[in-house]
N, C-alpha and C positions, 0 to 999 in steps of 0.2 A: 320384583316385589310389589304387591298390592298395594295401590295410592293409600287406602286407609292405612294401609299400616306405618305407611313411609309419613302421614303426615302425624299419628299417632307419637310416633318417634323423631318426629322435628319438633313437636311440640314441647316434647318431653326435655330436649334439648336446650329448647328457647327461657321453659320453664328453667333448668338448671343457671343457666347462664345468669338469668333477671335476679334468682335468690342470691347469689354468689355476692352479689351489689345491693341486697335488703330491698328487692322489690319484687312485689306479690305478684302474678299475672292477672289479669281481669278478664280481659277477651280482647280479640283480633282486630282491630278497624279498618287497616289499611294491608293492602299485600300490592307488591308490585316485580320488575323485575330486579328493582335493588334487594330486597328484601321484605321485611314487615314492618306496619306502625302497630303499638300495643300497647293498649288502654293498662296503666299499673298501677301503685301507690308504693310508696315507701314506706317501710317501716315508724317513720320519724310522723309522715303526714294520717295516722292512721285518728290522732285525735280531733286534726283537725277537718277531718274526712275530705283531705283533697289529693286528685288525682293526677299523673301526669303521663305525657306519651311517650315511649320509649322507640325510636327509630332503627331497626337493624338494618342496619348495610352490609350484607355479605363482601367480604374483602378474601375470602377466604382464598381467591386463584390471581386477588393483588401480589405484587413484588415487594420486598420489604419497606425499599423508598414509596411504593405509593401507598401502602398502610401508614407508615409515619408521619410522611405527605397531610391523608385524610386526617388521622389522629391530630395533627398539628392548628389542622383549618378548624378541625372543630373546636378546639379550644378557644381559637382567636374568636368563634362565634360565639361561643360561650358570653363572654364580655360584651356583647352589643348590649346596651342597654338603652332602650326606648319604648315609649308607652307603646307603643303599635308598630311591636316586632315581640314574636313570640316568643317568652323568655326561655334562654336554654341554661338549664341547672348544671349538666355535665357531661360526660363523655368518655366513656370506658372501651376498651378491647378486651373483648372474651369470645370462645371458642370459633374463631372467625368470623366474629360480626362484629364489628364497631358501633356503640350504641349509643346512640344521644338522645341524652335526653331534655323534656321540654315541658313547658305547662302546658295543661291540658286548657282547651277553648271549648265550654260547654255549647256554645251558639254555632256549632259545625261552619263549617266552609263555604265560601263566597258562592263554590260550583254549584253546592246542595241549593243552596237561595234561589239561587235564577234559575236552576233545573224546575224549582216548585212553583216559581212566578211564571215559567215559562206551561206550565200544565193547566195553571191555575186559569189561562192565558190574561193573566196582571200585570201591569208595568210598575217600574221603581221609580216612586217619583222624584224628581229630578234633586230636588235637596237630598234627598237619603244619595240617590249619584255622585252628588260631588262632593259628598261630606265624605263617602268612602274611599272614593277616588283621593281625594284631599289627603286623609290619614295614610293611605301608601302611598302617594307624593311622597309626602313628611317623613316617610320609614325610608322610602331610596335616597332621598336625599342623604340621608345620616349616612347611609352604607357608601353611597358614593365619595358622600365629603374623606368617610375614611380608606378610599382607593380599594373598595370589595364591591364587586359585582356580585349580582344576585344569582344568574346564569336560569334561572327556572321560573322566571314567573309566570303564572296561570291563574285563572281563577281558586282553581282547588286548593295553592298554595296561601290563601289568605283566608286566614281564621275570625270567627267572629266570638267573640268576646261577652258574658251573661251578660252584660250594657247594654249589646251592639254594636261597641267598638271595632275597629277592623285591625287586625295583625297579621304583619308578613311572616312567614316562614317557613321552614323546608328549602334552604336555601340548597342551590345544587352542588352540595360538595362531595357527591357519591361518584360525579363524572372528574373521577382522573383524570381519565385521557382526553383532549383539546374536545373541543362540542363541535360538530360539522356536522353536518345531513349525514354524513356516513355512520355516524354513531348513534344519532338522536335517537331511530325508532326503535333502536332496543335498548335503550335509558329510561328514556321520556315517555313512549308511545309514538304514535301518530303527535306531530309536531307541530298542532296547530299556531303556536304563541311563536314560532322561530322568526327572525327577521330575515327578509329578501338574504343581506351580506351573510347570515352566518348559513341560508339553504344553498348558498355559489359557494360556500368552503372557507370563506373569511373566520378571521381571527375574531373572537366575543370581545366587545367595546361595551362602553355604559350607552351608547346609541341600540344597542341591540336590546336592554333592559328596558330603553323608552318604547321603545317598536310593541314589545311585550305590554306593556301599562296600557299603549292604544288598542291593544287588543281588547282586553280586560274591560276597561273604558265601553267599547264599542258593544262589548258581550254583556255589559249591566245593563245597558238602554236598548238592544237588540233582542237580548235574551237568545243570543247563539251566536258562535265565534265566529267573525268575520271572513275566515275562508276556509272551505270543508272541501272536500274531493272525497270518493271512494279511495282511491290508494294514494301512497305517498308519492308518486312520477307527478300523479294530477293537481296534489295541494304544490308543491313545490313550483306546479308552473304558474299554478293562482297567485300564491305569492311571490314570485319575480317578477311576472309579464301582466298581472293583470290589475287593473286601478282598483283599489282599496272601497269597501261601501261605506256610504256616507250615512253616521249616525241618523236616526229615525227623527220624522218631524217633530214629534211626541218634544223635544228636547228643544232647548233656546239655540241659539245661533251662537252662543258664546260657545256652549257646550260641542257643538256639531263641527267650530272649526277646530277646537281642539283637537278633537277626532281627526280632524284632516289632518292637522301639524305632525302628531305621534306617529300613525302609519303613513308617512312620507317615505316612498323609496330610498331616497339620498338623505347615508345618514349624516352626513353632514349636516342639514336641512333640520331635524331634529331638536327640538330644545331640553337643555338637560335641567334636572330637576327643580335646581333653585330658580328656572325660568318659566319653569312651569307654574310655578309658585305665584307669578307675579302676573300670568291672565286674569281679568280682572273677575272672571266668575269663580276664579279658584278663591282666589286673594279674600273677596268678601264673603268664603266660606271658612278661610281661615281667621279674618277677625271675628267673625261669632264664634268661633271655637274659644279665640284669646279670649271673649267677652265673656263665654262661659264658665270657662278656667277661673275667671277674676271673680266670677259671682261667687265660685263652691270655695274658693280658698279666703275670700274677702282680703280687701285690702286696705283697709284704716288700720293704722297705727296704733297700737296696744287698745286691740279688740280683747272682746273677753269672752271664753266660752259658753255656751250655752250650761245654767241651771242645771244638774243633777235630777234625772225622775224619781221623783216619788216613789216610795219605798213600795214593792211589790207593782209597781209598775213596771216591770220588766227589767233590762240593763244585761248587759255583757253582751257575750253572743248570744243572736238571737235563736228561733230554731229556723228559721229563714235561709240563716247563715249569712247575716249581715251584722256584723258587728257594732255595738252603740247601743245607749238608752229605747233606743226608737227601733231597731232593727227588727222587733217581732210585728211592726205594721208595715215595713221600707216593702215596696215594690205591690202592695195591696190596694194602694187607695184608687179611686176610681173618677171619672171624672164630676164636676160637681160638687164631691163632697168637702165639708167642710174642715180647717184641719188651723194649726200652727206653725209657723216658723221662726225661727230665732232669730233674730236680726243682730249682725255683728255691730252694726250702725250706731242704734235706737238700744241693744243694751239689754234686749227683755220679745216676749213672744207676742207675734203679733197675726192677729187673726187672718185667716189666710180661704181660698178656695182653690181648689184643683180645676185648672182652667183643660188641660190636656194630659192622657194618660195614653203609653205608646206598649207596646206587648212585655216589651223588655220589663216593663215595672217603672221606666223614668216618667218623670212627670213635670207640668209646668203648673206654675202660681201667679193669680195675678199682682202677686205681690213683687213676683219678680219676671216679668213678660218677656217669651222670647227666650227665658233660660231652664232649657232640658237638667233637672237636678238629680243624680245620679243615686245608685240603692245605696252608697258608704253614706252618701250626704244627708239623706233620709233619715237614716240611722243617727245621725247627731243633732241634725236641726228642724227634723219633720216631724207632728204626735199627730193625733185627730183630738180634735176641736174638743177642748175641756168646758165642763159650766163653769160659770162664776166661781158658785161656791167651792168646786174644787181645785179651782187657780189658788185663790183666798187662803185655803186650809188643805195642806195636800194628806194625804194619807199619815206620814209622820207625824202632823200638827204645827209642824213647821216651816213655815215661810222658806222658797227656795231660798237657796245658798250664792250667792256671786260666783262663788270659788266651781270646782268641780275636781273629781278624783280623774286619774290619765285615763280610766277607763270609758268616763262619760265627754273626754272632750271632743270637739268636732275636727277632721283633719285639720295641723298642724302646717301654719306656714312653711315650707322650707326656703332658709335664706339663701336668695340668687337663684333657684330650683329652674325659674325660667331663665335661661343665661342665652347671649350668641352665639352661633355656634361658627365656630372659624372653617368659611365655608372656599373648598376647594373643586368644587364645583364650578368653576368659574372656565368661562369660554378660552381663557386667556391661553390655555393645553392647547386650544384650536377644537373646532368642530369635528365629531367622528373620532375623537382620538381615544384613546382609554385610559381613564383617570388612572391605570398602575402604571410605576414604572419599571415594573419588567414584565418578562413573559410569564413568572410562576401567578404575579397577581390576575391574571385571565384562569386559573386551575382552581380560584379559588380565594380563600382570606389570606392577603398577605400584607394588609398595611397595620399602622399601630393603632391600638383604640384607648379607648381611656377607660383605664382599670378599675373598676368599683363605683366611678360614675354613673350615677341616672343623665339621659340627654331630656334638652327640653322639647316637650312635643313639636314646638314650633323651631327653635334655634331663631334663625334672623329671616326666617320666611318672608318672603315679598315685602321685605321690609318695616318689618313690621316693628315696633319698638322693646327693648326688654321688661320684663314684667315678672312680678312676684307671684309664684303660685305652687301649687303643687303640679308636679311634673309628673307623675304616676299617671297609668292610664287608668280610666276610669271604669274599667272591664273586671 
């Protein structure tokens, strides 16, 4: 049969299947030898014009226990809930492909970035490093505390967020069968992320997860994976026999031994998540994160929302597609210019300047230094700079209002939102060991999660204290 037609007729297939479940097809983005990822919408998000990615996994020459198996794990993914883990909506069986589905990450994948820094020949400077670095900490840790190994991390596997936020996922629940070097290169590909233990045919541990993070790690600040071979005999003896490369000067010495700790041969030797948490260049990337969070949610005690705009001042969605009185200017303003912000503090809008503006559209104020305010926040507490007389006398003729309609308020505290996270993560399993306790949890999600819950970005990260804020990623 001719490839055109045989793919004409896969298509058609894939089409049927996605309507079956009220989703539109878009186009192709990913093909592998699992299957396909594919750009869709749902019937439901048609108003809201957003999009998600529909993953097929051919299961079709699975056994009925390992279609159930997968069917099962994906569920259990379903339920992660954390700002920087890509959220997964569902998960269906149809015509031999198991399909999960996920939001869609307008800011493509970690791979795409460093591919274009890497042509550009740019380096990431070392804050954007370990700020991303940081936020998939913060996602494994969560997977780990709940006894699920990731089994696939790679660059490509971490999604970047219309923010710039970073999210994990693609987690590898298409490999059934145990992960060894004898399976990887027709799963995975070429295997560059595997660890020394799992290329000698060892069992997948949450040490094999950290091995992979130090890869990733090495591949932001390198800008190319730490060990390459033409064929798989060659990479396999790089990574068992040969010493690991040492992060580029480019990067602090906090940074560079991390690098060393992660791709440590002996997984023993390895620090698991919540230890990683607590280097101290990580740690003081996670309290700017806490400090950020605490700016965009505020935390005084019966704050009040920001004023109502003025009537034909914009409001609702905007066509930005940022939500809020302000969302028709969020992610426009420019550096320099001059603007307002709402202070939850002081009660009323208080003249402001745009000290820093980043691509993504976030911005910094000198009124609030140091804190990156994200396009939702914009959208409820950022205008550009009014005159006098139009503060005075707005368009209505109306002096603002105290009060505000739910449409014009600024996110909403949620109580306890940032909570500790009861963390099992804890060396006390022993070093090298695998946070599940059986052999299905190496196959896959097999511990319990918590249903309907949002996680806190941070949980009890490097110690850090609990705190009131919005817990959603800011993506």
């Amino acid at each position: 049969m001719r490839a055109g037609l045989w793919e004409a007729m896969a298509h058609g297939r894939i089409q049927a299947a996605l309507g079956k479940h009220h989703y539109a097809f878009i186009k192709k983005v990913g093909e592998g030898s699992f299957g396909a990822a594919i750009l869709c919408q749902h019937d439901t998000d048609k108003e809201r014009d957003t999009k998600a990615i529909v993953k097929m996994i051919d299961i079709s020459r699975a056994s009925k226990q390992e279609k159930d198996d997968a069917l099962k794990e994906s569920k259990v993914l379903a339920s992660l809930k954390h700002p920087y883990i890509v959220r997964y909506r569902e998960s269906f069986n149809e015509d031999g492909w198991l399909c999960i589905v996920m939001d869609y990450c307008e800011g493509g994948d970690l791979s795409g970035r460093i591919k274009n820094a890497r042509q550009s020949s740019k380096i990431f400077p070392q804050d954007q490093v370990v700020r991303w670095f940081t936020q998939a900490i913060l996602a494994l840790k969560y997977i780990h505390d709940l006894h699920i190994l990731h089994r696939d991390l790679k660059s490509g596997n971490f999604f970047l967020s219309k923010s710039g936020n970073i999210k994990m996922g693609d987690f590898g629940i298409a490999k059934v069968l145990e992960c060894t070097a004898a399976c990887a290169q027709t799963q995975i590909g070429t295997p560059y992320y595997l660890s020394p233990e799992i290329c000698q045919g060892k069992n997948y541990a949450w040490s094999s997860d950290i091995w992979s993070m130090g890869c990733i790690l090495y591949e932001m600040c390198a800008r190319k994976v730490p060990f390459d071979a033409p064929d798989l005999k060659s990479l396999i003896h790089k990574i068992t026999k040969e010493p690991a490369p040492e992060i580029p000067a480019d990067y602090s010495v906090g940074v560079r031994n991390l690098g060393k700790e992660l791709l440590d041969r002996d997984p023993s030797k390895r620090p698991p998540a919540a230890e990683i948490l607590k280097r101290p260049v990580v740690q003081e990337m996670v309290r700017r994160m806490l400090d950020e969070v605490k700016g965009e949610a505020g935390e005084e005690e019966g704050e009040k929302p920001p004023p109502p705009a003025p009537t034909g001042g914009g409001g609702g969605a905007a066509a930005s597609g940022v939500a809020g009185p302000y969302g028709s200017t969020a992610g426009k303003y420019t550096k320099g210019e001059l603007v307002e912000y709402y202070s939850e503090t002081h009660g009323e809008w208080l003249p402001a300047t745009v000290t820093a503006a980043n691509e993504d559209g976030r911005v910094q104020l000198n009124v609030k230094p140091g804190v990156w305010i994200s396009l939702e926040i914009q959208g409820a507490k950022v205008r550009p700079r009014q005159s006098a007389q139009a503060q005075a006398t707005p368009a209505n003729g109306k002096p603002p209002a105290g009060g505000s309609s739910p449409a014009h308020r600024p996110p909403e505290k949620r109580e306890g939102a940032l909570q500790r996270q009861p963390s099992r993560d804890a060396p006390a399993r022993g070093p090298g060991s695998s946070p599940a306790r059986n052999p299905s949890a190496d196959r896959g999600a097999r511990g319990r999660t918590p249903q309907g819950r949002a996680a806190s970005p941070f949980g009890n990260a490097a110690g850090m204290p609990s705190a009131r804020g919005n817990s959603r990623g800011r993506g």
